[in-house]
N, C-alpha and C positions, 0 to 999 in steps of 0.2 A: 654489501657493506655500506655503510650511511655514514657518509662525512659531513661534519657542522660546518657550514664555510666558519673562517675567522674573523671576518668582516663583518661588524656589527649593521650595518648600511642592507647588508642583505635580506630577503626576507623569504620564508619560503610562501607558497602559493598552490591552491588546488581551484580547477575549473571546473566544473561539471557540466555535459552536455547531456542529450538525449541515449548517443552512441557512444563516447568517446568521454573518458578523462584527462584533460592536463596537470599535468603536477608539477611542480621544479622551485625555482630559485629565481627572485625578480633584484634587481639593484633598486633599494629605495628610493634613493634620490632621484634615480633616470624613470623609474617604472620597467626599464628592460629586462628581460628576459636573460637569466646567465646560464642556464640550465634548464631543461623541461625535458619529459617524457610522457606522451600521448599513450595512457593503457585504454583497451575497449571495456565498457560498464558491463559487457556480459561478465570479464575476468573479475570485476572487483567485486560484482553481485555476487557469484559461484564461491567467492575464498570467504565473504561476509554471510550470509546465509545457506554454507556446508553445514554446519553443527547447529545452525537456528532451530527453534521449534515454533510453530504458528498455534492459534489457537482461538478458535470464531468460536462466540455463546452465541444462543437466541433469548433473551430474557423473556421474563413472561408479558412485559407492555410491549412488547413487538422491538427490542433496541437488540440493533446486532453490533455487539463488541470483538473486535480483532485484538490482536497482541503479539508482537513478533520477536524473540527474546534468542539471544545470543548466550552461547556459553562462555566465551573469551571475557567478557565483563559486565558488571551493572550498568554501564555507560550505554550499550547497544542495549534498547529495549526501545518500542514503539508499541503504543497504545491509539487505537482509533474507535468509534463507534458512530454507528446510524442507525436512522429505525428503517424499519421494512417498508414504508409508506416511503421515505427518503431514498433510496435505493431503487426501487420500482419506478419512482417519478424520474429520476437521472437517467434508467436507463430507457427509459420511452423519448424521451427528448430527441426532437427531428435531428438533432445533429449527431445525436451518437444513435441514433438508430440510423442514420445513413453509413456515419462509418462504419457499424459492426454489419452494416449490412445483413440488416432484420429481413425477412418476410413475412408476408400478412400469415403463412400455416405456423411461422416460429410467434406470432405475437399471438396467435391464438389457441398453441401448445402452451403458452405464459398464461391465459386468461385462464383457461383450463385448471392453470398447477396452482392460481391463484382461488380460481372456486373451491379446489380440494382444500387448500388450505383455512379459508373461513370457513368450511363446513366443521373441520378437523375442530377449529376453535370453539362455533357454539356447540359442538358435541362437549366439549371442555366445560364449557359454562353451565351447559343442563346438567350433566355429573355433579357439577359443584352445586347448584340450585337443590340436586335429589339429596346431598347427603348434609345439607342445610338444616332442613326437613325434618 
C-alpha cells in the first residue's frame, strides 16, 4: 500500500546505481532521508521487461535499429540505432576488448564472420547489377 506523506516539504526520490535502487522520501528543506527502501536492478529489470518485446532490424545501408517496447504503456518504449561499422569499432576498442576479454582465435572468428558478410553483400549488388540489365 503507498501512502502520500501530508507534508508538502516532502518529496519523494529515486537513485539508481549499477546493482542496487534507492527509492523513498527526502524532507525538502533538510535534504534528509525520512524513508527509503534499497531494491536490487535485477528485481526492477525482471518486473519492467517480463511482458517487453525487443526488436533489432539491419537496414539495407548497414544501420542497426533496436526498440524495446512495454505492454503496460506508451511511456516505456526505447528506441536506439547504430550502424555496423559503429558497433564493430566499439567493440574492438582496447578497453573493451580487455574487459570482454577477447582472444586473438575470437577476433579472428569475427574477421572471418566479417568476410562472410561483405561477400554476402557484393553477392547482393551483382544480383541487383544482373536484373538492372
Amino acid at each position: 500500500m503507498f501512502i502520500q506523506p501530508d507534508n508538502s516539504s516532502f518529496g519523494a526520490f529515486a537513485e539508481c546505481g549499477q546493482t542496487t535502487a534507492t527509492v523513498g522520501f527526502r524532507d525538502a528543506s533538510t535534504g534528509g532521508v525520512i524513508a527509503s527502501i534499497i531494491i536490487p536492478a535485477q528485481v526492477i529489470e525482471s518486473a519492467v521487461l517480463e511482458n517487453a518485446s525487443v526488436e533489432i532490424t539491419l537496414l539495407g545501408d548497414g544501420e542497426i535499429g533496436s526498440s524495446v517496447a512495454g505492454p503496460a504503456s506508451d511511456r516505456f518504449s526505447l528506441r536506439s540505432s547504430v550502424t555496423v561499422d559503429q558497433l564493430v569499432e566499439a567493440f574492438v576498442n582496447s578497453q573493451n576488448l580487455h574487459k570482454e576479454e577477447a582472444t586473438v582465435a575470437e577476433l579472428a572468428t569475427l574477421l572471418k564472420r566479417l568476410h562472410k558478410s561483405v561477400e554476402a553483400v557484393e553477392r547482393a549488388i551483382r544480383l541487383f547489377e544482373i536484373e538492372v540489365r
